[in-house]
Structure formats: structure tokens, C-alpha cells
C-alpha positions in Angstrom: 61.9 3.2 -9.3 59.3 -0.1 -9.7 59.7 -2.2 -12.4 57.0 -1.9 -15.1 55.2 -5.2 -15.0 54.0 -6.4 -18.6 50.9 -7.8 -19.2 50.3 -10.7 -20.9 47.2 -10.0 -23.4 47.0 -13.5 -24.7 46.5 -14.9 -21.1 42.6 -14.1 -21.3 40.2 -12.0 -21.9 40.9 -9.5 -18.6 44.5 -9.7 -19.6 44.0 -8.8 -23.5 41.6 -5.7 -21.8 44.0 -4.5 -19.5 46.3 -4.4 -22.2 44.3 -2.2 -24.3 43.6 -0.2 -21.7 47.0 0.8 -20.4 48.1 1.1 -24.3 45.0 3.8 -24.9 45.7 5.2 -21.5 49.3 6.0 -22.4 48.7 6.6 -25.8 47.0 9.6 -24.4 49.4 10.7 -22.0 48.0 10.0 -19.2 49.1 8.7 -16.0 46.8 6.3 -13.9 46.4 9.5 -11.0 45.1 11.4 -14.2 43.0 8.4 -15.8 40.8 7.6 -12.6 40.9 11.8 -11.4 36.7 12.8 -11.5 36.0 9.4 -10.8 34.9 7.4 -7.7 38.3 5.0 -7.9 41.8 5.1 -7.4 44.9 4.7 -9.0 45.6 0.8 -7.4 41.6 0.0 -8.4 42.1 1.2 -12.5 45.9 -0.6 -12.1 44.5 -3.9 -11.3 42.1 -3.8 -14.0 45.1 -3.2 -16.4 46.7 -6.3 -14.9 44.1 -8.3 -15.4 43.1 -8.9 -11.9 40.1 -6.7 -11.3 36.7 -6.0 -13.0 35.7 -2.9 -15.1 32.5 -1.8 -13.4 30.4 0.4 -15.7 30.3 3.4 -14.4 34.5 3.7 -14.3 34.4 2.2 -17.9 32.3 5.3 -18.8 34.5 7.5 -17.4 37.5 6.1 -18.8 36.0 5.8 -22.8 34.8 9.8 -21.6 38.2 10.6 -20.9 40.0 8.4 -23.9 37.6 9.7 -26.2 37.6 5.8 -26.8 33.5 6.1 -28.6 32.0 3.8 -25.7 34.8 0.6 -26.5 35.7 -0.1 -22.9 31.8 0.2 -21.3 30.6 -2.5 -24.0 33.7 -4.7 -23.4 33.5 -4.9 -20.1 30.8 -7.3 -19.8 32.9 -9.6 -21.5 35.6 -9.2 -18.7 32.7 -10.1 -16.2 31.8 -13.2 -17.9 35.3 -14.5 -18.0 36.3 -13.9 -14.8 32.8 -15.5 -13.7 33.5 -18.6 -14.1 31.9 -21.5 -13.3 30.9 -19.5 -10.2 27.2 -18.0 -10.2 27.0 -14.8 -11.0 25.7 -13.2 -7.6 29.1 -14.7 -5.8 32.0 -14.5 -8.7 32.7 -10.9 -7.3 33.2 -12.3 -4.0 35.4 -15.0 -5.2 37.7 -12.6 -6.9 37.9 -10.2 -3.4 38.7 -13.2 -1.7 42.0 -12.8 -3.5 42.7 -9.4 -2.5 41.6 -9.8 1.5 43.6 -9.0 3.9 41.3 -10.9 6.3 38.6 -13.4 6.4 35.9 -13.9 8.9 33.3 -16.4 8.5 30.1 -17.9 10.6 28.4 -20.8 9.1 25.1 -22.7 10.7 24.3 -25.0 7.9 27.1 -25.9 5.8 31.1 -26.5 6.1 32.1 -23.0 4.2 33.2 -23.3 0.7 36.9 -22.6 0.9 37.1 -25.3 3.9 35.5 -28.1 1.4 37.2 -31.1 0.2 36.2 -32.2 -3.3 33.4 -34.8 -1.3 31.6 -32.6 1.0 31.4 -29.7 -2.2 30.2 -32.3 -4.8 27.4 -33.3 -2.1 26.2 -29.7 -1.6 26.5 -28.9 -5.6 24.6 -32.2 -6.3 21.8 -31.4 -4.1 21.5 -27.7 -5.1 22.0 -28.1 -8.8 20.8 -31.5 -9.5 19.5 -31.2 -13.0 23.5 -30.0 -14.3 25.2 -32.2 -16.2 28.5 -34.3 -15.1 30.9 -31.7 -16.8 28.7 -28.6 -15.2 29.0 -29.8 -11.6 32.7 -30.8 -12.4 33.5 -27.3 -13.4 32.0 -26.1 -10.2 33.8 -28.4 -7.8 37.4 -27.4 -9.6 36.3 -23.9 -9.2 35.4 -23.9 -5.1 38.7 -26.2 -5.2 40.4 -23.3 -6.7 39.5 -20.8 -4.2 41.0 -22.6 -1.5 44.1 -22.2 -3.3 44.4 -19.1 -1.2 45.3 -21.1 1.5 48.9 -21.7 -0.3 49.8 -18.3 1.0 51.5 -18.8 4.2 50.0 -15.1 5.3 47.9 -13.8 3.5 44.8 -13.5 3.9 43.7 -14.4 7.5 40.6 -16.9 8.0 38.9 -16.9 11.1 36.1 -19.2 10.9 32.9 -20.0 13.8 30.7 -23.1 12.5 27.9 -24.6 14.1 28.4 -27.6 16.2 25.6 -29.5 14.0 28.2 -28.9 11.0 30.7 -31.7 13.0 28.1 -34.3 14.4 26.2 -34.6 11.3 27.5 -35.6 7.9 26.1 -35.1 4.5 28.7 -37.6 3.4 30.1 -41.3 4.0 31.6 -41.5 7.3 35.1 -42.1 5.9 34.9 -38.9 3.7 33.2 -36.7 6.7 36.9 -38.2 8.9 38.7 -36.9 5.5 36.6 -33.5 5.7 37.3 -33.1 9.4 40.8 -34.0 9.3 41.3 -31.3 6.2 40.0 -28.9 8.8 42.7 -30.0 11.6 45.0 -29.6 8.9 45.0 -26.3 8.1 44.7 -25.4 11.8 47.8 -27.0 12.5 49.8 -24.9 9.9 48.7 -21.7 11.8 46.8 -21.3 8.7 43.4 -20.9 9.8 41.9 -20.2 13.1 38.5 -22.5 13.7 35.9 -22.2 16.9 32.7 -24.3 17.8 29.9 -22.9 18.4 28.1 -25.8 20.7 24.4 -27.3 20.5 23.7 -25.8 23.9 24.8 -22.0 22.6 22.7 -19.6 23.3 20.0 -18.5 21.1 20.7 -16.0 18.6 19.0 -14.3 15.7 21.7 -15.1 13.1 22.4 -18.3 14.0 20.7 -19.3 10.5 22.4 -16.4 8.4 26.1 -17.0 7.0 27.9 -14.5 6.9 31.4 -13.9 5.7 33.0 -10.6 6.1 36.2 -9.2 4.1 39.0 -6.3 4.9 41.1 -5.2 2.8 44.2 -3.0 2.7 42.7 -0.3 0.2 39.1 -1.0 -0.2 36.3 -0.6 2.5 35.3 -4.0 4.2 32.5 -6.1 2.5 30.2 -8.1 4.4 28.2 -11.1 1.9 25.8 -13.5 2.7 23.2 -15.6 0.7 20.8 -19.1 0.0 21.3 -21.7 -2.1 20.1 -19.5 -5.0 21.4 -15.7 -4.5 23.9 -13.8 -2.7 24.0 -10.7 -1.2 27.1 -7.9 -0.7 26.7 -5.7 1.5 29.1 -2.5 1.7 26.9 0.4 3.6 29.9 0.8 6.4 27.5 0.9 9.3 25.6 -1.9 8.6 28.4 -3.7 8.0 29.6 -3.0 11.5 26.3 -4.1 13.0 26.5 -7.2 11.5 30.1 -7.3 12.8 29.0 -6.8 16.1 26.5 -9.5 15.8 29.5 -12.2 14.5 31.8 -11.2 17.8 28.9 -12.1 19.9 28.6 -15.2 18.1 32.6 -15.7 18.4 32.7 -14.9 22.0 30.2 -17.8 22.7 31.9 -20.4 21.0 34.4 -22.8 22.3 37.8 -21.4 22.5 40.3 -22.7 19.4 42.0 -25.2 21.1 39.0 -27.3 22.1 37.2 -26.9 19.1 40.1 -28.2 17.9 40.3 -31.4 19.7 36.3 -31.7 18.9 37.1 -31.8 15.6 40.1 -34.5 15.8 38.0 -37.1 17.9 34.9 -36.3 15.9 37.1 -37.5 13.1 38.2 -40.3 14.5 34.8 -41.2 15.7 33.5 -41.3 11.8 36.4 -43.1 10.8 36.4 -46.1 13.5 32.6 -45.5 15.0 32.2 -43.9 18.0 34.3 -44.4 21.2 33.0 -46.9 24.2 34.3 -46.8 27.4 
């Protein structure tokens, strides 16, 4: 029989909500099969929110104050849970930083920018500077800790597994000192050599290809239908219609299968990072 896990309400304000809710939830009677049964979740979905961990989207907060009889407590609440777990992320991409946690897999093409959860604390406070360059020291601060955070994923020796395609352009041109594009490149290298991550290069002389300007970054998960996002500077888009998400698919293996293999983009990356940190090699 599992151990019942407790749940720590004063840890925050998803914490102290999942707490109420498994307390009204059993209160009733009710077991989490019976809680979510009429609804569009299941019983893993409703548990994580107890825990803290997920979200209450709307529509399953209605349904659960419905079944509770709870007078509409849990829908208006909710948005408090979104805020918290938001963060110092925008709002259009803290959903996709919390299924990060829960991915099984990670698959990423990037034309324009090192991806977020590859960034050192340089190379993100250059991008966050130019995008948001009216916020104050303490806003951008809060933003570097959180990307910073995310990469914390990379602490699990397994889970999830990041397969990442960036743009040749991303390794010959810096947005940063030479000395910090070598540290950038060499935190790259890094996680390649702990069979963390897997990396490939897509070169200048590629060929052409409609998406080559579109990141994309798609998610699987072990109980939830893969999620495909993408976005601008300014907004984000999740997409989750199944078959577009497998077009878009499609389009990233093509992409994939063009690049250089693993173990040369590899090596581009180490002697580009040597090049930045010493200048560039004569013969």
C-alpha cells in the first residue's frame, strides 16, 4: 500500500490549496477517481494539484466546487495559485516552465537564440536586458534566477531527455564578451559530456527551410498528450491539437536529419570555444 504523502500548506500558496482541497475532498468522502469522474481529467492531474505541483484550470475548479458543494471557493482561488506559481516568468510561458518539470522528453530547435534552459547567467541577462530594457535591476534579477532555475532540471541524471538542434549562427556569433560566449559554449560541452543532453548543428550552408526562423520546443509526457510551444520576444504560443503537433514534428526531424551528427557538433562547439577564448586559430 503507498504511503500517504503530506502536504505542507505553509510551503506556498499551491501547497496551502492543495491542502484544502484534499481536506474538502475527503471531508466528503470522496476518492480522487470519484472527485475528477464527469470531468475532462484524471486522477494523477487533480493529485498533483493537491501536492502543490500542478495548476487548477477553471473549468476542473468548477467541477470540483460543483461536486464539493464548496459555493464557487476553489474557481476564485485558483487564480491565485496561477499567479504564484507564475513567477517571475511571463505569463504566456509559466505553464510551459512548470510542464518542463513533468517531461519525459525535450526536443528543441532554436535559429536565433541559445534556448533558455542551455543559458548561463551572461548570455540570459544579455537577451533579458535587450527585451525588457525599461525593468528595474531587481526585475531582471528575478528573471535571470528564474531561467537559472529551470535548468535545475538538468540535476536529474534521467529525467527528462533534451534533444536540442541550434543554428550554426548561434555558435559563430556572440551577443556577449568573447570570454563569456567560451564560458557559454563550454557550459554546452558540459552537459553533453555527462550524457545529459544531446546537441546537433545545423550549418550556414543547410538547406533552406520554412521554419528555420520559428523555435520550437516540443514536450512528451508519460500521462499527458505532447505539447508543442513556440513564441517572440513578447508572446508564446502552446499548441496541443495532436495532429498539428505532429506536423510540426515532422518539420523538426527534417530539420534534425540535416544537421551535423552529435559528435561533430560537438567538436564545433569545443574549438569555437576555444577560438573566443584565445582568438581564432592560425595555421
Amino acid at each position: 500500500m503507498a504511503t500517504r504523502k503530506e502536504i505542507d500548506g505553509s510551503a506556498g500558496v499551491p501547497q496551502f490549496y492543495g491542502k484544502e482541497l484534499r481536506f474538502k475532498r475527503e471531508e466528503a468522502g470522496l476518492t480522487l477517481e470519484k472527485l475528477v469522474d464527469g470531468s475532462f481529467y484524471g486522477i494523477t492531474y487533480l493529485s498533483e494539484i493537491e501536492h502543490g505541483h500542478r495548476r487548477m484550470p477553471k473549468d476542473l475548479a468548477q467541477h470540483v466546487d460543483r461536486v464539493l458543494a464548496t459555493d464557487g471557493f476553489f474557481q476564485r482561488r485558483c487564480e491565485d495559485v496561477r499567479k504564484a506559481k507564475q513567477g517571475a516568468h511571463a505569463a504566456f510561458f509559466a505553464p510551459v516552465a512548470e510542464a518542463e518539470k513533468r517531461a519525459r522528453t525535450i526536443d528543441q530547435w532554436s535559429g536565433t537564440l541559445i534556448p533558455g534552459l542551455l543559458q548561463t547567467s551572461s548570455y540570459a541577462h544579455a537577451v533579458i536586458h535587450s527585451t525588457h530594457a525599461l525593468s528595474t535591476q531587481e526585475e531582471s534579477g528575478a528573471r535571470i534566477e528564474a531561467r537559472m532555475q529551470r535548468a535545475r532540471l538538468f540535476n536529474n541524471p534521467k529525467k527528462p531527455e533534451y534533444w536540442v538542434v541550434l543554428h550554426e549562427s548561434l555558435v559563430r556569433n556572440s551577443i556577449i564578451p568573447p570570454a563569456e560566449m567560451a564560458e557559454q559554449l563550454d557550459h554546452i560541452a558540459a552537459l553533453v559530456g555527462r550524457g545529459r543532453i544531446v546537441v546537433q548543428i545545423l550549418p550556414w550552408n543547410g538547406p533552406a527551410h520554412p521554419l528555420t526562423e520559428l523555435p520550437l520546443l516540443f514536450m512528451d509526457f508519460d500521462d499527458e498528450p505532447p505539447l508543442l510551444y513556440t513564441e517572440g520576444p513578447y508572446h508564446g504560443q502552446t499548441i496541443d491539437d495532436l495532429s498539428l503537433v505532429m506536423r510540426y514534428r515532422k518539420a523538426y526531424d527534417r530539420l534534425r536529419a540535416a544537421a551535423l551528427p552529435p559528435e561533430v557538433s560537438l567538436d564545433l562547439i569545443k574549438k569555437a570555444a576555444e577560438e573566443y577564448r584565445h582568438g581564432p586559430h592560425r595555421s
